[in-house]
DOTOR-176072 format. One record per residue (C-alpha): residue number from 1; x, y, z. Coordinates in nm, 3 decimals. Layout:
REM DOTOR-176072
@pos: NUM	x: X	y: Y	z: Z
...
***
This chain:
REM DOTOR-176072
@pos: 1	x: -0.270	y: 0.927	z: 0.989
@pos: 2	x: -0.282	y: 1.201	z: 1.304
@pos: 3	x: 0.020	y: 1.467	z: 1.237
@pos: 4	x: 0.294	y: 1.428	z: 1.475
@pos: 5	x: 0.437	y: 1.720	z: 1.661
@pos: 6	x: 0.766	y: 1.661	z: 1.497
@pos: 7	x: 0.955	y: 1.618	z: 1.798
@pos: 8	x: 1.217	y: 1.288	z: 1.823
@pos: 9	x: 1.161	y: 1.072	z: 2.141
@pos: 10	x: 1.507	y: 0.953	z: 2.334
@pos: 11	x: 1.642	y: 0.606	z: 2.151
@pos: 12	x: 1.916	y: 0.539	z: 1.890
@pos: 13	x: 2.101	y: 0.800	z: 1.651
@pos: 14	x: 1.920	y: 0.922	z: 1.346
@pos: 15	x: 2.272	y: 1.020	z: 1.183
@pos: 16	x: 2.316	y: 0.694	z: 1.023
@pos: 17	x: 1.998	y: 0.467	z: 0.896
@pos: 18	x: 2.106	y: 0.155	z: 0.718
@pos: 19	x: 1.924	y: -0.022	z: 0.416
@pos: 20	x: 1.749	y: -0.297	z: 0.530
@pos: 21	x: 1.663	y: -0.265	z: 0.857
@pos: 22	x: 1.312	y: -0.320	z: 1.018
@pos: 23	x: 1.112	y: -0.099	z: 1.327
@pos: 24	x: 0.811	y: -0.171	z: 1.481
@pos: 25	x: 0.626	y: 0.158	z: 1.468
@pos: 26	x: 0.283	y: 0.173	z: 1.627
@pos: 27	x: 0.203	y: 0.527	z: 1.727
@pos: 28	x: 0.036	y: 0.678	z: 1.430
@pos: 29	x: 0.197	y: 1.077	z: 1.539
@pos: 30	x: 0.492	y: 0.885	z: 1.520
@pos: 31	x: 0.486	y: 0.702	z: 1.184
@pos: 32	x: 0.369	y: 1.044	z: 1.065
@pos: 33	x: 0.649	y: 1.257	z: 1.221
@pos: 34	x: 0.967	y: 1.336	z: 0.998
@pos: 35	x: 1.280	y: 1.140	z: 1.215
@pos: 36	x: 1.250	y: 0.858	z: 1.437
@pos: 37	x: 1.461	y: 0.748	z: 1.670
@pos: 38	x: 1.340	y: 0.417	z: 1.744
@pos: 39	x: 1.595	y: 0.104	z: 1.721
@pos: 40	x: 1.565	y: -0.156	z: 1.456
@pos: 41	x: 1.410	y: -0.457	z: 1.512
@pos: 42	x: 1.516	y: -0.828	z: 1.359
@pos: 43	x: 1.311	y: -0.797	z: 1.026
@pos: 44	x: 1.162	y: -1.203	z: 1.155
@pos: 45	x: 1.040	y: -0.995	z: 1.428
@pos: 46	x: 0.713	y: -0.815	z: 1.423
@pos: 47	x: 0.769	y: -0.506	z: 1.234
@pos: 48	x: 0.575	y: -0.195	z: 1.063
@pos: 49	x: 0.833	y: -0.048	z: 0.866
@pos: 50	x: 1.123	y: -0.152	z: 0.660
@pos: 51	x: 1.412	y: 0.098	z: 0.503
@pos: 52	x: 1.448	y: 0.065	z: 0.142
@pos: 53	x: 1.640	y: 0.365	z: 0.084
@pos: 54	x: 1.906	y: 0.575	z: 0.252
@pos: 55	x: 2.086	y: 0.838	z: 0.094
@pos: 56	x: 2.233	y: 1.241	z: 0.190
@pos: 57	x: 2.032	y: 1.565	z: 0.139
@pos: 58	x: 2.308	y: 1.789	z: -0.040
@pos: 59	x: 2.197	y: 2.134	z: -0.207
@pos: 60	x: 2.155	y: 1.956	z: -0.519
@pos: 61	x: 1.869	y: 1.823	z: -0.345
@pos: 62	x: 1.718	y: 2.128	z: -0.212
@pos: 63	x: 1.903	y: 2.478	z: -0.010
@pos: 64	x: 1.761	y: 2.331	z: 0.313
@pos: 65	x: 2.086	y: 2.152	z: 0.354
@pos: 66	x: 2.304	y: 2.440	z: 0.365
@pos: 67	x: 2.138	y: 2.566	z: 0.702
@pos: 68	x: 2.230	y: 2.514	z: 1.049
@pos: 69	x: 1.897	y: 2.458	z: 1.238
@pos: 70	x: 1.669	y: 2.176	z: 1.088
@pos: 71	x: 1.401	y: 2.292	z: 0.857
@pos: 72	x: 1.047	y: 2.239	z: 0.969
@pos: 73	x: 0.831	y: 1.897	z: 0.909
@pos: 74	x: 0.644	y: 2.080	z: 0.636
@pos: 75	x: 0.908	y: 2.132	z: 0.480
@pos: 76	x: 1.065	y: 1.793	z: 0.507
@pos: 77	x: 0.763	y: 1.661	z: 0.418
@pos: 78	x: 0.790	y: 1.812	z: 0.110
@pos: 79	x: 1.045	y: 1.651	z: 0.077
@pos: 80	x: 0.941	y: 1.320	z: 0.011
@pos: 81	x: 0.914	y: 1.281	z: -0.359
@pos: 82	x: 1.234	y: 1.401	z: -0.406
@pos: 83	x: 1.464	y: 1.115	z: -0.168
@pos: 84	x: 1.178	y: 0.831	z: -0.192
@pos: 85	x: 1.130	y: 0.813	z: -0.602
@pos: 86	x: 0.894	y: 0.506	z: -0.618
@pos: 87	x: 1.103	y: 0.315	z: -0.836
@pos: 88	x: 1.344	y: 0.283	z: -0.582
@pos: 89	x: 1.046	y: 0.107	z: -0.407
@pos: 90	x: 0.990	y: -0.143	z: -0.647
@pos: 91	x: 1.349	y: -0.258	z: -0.715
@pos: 92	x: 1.370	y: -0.290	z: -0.336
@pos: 93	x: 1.050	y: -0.516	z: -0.348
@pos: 94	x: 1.155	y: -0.736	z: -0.658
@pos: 95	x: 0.896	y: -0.606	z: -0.880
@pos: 96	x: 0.872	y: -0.652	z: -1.213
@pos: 97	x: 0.727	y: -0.364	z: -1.435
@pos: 98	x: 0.350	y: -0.582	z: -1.534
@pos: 99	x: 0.325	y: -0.691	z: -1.153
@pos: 100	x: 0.060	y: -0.472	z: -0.934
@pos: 101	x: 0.154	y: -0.380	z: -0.610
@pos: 102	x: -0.156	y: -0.236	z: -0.417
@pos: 103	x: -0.137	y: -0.121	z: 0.017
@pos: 104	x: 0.243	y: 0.031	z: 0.002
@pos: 105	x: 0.316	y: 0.341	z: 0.148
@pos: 106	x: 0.607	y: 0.540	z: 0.196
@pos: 107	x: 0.750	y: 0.741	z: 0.490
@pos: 108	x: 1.059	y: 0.935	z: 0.511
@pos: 109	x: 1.291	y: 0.981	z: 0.798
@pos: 110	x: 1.580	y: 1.278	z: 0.886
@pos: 111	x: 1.782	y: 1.316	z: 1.125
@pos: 112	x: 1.651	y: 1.470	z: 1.452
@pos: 113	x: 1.685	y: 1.827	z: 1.550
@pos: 114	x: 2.020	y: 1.736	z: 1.737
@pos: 115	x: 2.192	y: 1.552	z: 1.508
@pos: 116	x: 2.094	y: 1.799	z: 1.225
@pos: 117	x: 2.253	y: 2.072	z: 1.397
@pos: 118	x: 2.550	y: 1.868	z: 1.482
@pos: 119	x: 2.569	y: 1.851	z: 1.108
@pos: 120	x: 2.418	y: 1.514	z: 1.011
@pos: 121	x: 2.219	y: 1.512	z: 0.707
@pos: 122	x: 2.117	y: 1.133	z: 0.633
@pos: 123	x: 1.772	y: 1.015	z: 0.517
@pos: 124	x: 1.620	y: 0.709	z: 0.539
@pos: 125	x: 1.253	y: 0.588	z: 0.351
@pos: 126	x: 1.050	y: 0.325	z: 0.476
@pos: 127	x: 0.781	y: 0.107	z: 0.308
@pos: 128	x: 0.503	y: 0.064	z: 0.497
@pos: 129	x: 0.223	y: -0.208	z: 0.473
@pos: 130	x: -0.132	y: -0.037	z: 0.479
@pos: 131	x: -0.433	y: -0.194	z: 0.575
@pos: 132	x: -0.728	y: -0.033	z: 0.480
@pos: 133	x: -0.931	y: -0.098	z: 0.778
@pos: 134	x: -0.605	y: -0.182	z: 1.053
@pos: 135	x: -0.384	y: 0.139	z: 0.912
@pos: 136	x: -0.011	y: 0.017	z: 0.917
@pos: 137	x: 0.014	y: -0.397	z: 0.920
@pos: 138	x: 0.247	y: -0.587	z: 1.120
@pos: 139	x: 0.506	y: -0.853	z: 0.927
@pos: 140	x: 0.720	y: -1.095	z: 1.041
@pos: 141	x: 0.936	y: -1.141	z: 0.748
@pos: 142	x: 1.160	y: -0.899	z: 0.509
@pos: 143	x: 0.947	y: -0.690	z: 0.243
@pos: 144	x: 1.291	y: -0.695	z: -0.005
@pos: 145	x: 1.245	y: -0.904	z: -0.265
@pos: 146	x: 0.908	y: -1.044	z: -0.140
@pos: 147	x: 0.756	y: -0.969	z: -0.498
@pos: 148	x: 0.932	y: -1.283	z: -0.592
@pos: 149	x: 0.779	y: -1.519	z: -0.358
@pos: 150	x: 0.412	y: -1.616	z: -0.270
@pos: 151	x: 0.433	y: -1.382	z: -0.009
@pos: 152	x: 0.366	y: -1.136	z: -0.266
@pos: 153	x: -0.020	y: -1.248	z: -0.310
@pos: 154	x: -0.105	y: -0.980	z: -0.013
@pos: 155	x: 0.072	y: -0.709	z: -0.212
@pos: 156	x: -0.103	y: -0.776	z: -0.528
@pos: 157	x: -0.410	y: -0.668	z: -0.715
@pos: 158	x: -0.686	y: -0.925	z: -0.774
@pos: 159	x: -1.039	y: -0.929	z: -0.917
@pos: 160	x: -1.335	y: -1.127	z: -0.769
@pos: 161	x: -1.533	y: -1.092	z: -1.088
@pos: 162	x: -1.943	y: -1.106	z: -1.088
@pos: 163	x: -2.102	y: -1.390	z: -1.180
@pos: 164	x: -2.378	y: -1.365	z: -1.440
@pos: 165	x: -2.730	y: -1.569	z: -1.415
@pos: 166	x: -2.586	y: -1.851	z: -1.600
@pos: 167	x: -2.284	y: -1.864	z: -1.425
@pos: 168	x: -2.064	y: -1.721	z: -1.678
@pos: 169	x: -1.850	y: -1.470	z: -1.549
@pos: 170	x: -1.869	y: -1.066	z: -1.618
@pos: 171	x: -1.640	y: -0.815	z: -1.697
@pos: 172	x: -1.694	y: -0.642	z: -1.383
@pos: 173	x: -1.546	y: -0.708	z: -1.067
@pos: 174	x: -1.420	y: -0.617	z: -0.693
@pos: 175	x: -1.072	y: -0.528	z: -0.673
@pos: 176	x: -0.916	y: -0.730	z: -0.368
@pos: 177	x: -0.561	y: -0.923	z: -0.299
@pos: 178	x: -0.483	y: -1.186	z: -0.434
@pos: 179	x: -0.451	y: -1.371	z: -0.130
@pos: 180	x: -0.815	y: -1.368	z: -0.144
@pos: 181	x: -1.015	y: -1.572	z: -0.353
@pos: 182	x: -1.048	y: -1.402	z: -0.712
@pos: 183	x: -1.106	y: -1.485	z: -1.069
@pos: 184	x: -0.812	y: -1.248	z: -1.217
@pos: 185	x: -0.528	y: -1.102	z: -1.159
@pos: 186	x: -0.385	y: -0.762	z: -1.245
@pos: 187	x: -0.094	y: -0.716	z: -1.524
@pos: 188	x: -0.049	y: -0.357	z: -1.448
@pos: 189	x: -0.182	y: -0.274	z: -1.797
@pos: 190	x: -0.459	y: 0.049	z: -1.754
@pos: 191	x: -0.619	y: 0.146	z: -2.074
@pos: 192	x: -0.858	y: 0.400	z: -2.218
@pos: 193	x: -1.193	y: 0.226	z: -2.357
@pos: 194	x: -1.384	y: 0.408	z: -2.601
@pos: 195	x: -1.717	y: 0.289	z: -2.851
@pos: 196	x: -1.478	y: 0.227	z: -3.143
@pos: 197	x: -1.271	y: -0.011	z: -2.932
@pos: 198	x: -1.522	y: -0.250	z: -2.654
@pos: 199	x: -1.610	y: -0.578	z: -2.719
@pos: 200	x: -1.464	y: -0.845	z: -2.563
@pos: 201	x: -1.265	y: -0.975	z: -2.824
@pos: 202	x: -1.144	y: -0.652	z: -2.875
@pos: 203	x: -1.051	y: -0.635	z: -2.507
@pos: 204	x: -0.900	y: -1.019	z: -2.532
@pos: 205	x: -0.671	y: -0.847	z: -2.828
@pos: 206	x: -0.535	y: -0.538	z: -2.657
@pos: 207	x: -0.441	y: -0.714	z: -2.298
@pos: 208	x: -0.243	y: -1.023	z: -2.492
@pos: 209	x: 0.062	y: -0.864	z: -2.498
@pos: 210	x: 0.069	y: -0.698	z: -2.154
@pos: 211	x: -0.015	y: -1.082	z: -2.004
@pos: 212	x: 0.258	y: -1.201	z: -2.266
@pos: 213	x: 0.496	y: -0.933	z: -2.049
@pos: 214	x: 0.352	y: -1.064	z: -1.732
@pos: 215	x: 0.491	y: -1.404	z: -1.778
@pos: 216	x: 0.797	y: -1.343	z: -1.978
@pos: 217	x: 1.073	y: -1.450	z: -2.054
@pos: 218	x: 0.842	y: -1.768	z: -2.056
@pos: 219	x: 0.549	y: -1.827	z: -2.226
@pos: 220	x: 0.216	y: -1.781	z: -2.114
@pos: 221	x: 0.151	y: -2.101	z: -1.956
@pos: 222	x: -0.133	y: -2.379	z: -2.030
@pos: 223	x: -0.462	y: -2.348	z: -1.877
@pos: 224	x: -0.452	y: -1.951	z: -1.814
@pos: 225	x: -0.538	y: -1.695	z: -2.038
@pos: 226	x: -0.603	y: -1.329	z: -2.060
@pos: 227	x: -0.911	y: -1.136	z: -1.833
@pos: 228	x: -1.043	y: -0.815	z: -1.912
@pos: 229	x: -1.179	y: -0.630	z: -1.609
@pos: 230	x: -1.383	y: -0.300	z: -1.694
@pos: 231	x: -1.389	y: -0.035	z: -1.453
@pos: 232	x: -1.519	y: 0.290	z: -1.409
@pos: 233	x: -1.848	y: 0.451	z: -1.537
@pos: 234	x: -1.973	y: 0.584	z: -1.854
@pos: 235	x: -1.826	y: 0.806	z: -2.003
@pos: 236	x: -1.472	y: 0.728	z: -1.837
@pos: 237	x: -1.455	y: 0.347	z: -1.888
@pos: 238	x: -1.091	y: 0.206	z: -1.862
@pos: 239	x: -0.942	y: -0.116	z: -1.958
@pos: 240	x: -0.760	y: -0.298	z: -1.685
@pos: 241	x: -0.579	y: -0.628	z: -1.812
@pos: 242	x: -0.576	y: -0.893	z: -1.608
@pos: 243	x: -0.481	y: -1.299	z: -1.620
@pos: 244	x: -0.695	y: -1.611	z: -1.464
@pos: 245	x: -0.782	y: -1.998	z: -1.573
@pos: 246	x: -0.927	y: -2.109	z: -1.830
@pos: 247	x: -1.220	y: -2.188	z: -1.786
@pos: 248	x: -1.213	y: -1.872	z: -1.505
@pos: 249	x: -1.264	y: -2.030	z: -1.149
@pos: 250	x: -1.141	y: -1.870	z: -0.845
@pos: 251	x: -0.819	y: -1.933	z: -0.667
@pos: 252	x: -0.589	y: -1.758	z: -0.391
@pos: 253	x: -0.269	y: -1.669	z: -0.460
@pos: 254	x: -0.046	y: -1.523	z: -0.732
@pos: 255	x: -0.049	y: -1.700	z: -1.075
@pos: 256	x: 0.324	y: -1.447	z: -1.131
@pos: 257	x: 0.649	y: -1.645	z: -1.212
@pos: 258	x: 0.773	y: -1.814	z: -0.878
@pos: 259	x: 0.981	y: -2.081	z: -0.800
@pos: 260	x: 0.823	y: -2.425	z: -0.836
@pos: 261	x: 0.767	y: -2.482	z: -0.486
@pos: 262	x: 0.525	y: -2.173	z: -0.461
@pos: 263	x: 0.161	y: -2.306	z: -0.651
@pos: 264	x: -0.175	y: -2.163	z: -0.684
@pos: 265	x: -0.447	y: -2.353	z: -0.549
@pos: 266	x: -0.755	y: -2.325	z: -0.761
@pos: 267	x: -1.070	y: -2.399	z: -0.597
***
């Protein structure tokens, strides 16, 4: 994204952002500037950001607070890590620890240079949905909780694995969502392969428990088992664990807990 030039356009009060509420950002120097002042949107409206974290910048956080004239976007930039941990993310989003989420990003938000020095010192962080070829993506619905719903297949990591010249499938795949068709999907599980530890029962072995995880507190269901995906190159192969049907076919969608209105269609 193009750096902003840190300066706040004329719209609402930056003094007070509130959890939960949407904008519809589409300058890129603006979604990369450090306080906006743009007003919320209904989050059924088309949006490009969504705040899933507010909070005060005290001199625990850093000395910045204690002075009178706003520090610099650098330096709120820098900022970041510190007021936008990413677990705060992923509670926000209904994640569960084994589910992927791929294309999040995270902005942060202070107040603007006249509401700093009229002694406001609010933050707000935003997810936003990246598209690798669009940039920020558009929604029409809430990103909180979406991790439980099939809405969540966008926001996941899938495999498209290669077929071999008998039609069995490989261990080697393209990464995609999985609201795309794919053979696998991703438990979150990363591991180190080495020679001592690579064939594919071996594989099969160390992902069962991470796809066990995936699924719980139920069991792994009928007709799905666990996919090992190798990526990487010689020498630094890694393991990632992954879950499809058995026999693998392709599908669309997430094959994650839902409610039993929200199916994966195999194809």
């Amino acid at each position: 994204m193009l750096s902003g030039c840190d300066q706040t356009l004329p719209g609402v009060s930056t003094a007070s952002p509130q959890k939960g509420e949407c904008h519809n950002i589409t300058i890129s120097n603006a979604m990369d500037a450090t306080s906006d002042s743009s007003p919320p949107v209904p989050c059924s409206a088309p949006h490009t950001t969504e705040t899933f974290l507010t909070g005060t910048i005290t001199s625990e956080v850093t000395p910045l607070a204690t002075q009178p004239f706003r520090p610099n976007q650098q330096q709120l930039k820098e900022l970041n890590g510190k007021v936008c941990p990413p677990p705060g993310l992923r509670d926000y989003l209904g994640a569960r620890p084994r589910d992927s989420v791929r294309g999040m990003g995270v902005v942060a938000y202070f107040p603007s240079r006249g509401d700093w020095e009229a002694g406001a010192r609010s933050f707000r962080c935003d997810v936003v949905i990246n598209s690798p070829e669009q940039g920020p993506v558009s929604l029409t619905r809430p990103a909180r909780q979406v991790m439980t719903t099939a809405a969540s297949a966008r926001l996941r990591t899938c495999y498209l694995q290669q077929k071999n010249a008998d039609g069995s499938y490989g261990n080697r795949a393209q990464e995609v969502d999985c609201s795309q068709p794919h053979t696998a999907e991703d438990v979150n599980a990363w591991l180190p392969m080495d020679q001592s530890v690579n064939t594919d029962a071996q594989s099969l072995a160390r992902c069962e428990n991470f796809v066990t995880e995936f699924f719980a507190p139920a069991h792994i269901p009928p007709g799905v088992a666990p996919v090992p995906i190798v990526v990487g190159s010689e020498p630094s192969l890694s393991l990632h664990c992954a879950v499809g049907f058995a026999p693998l076919r392709e599908s669309q969608g997430t094959l994650a807990p839902l409610d039993a209105s929200e199916a994966v269609h195999g194809t």
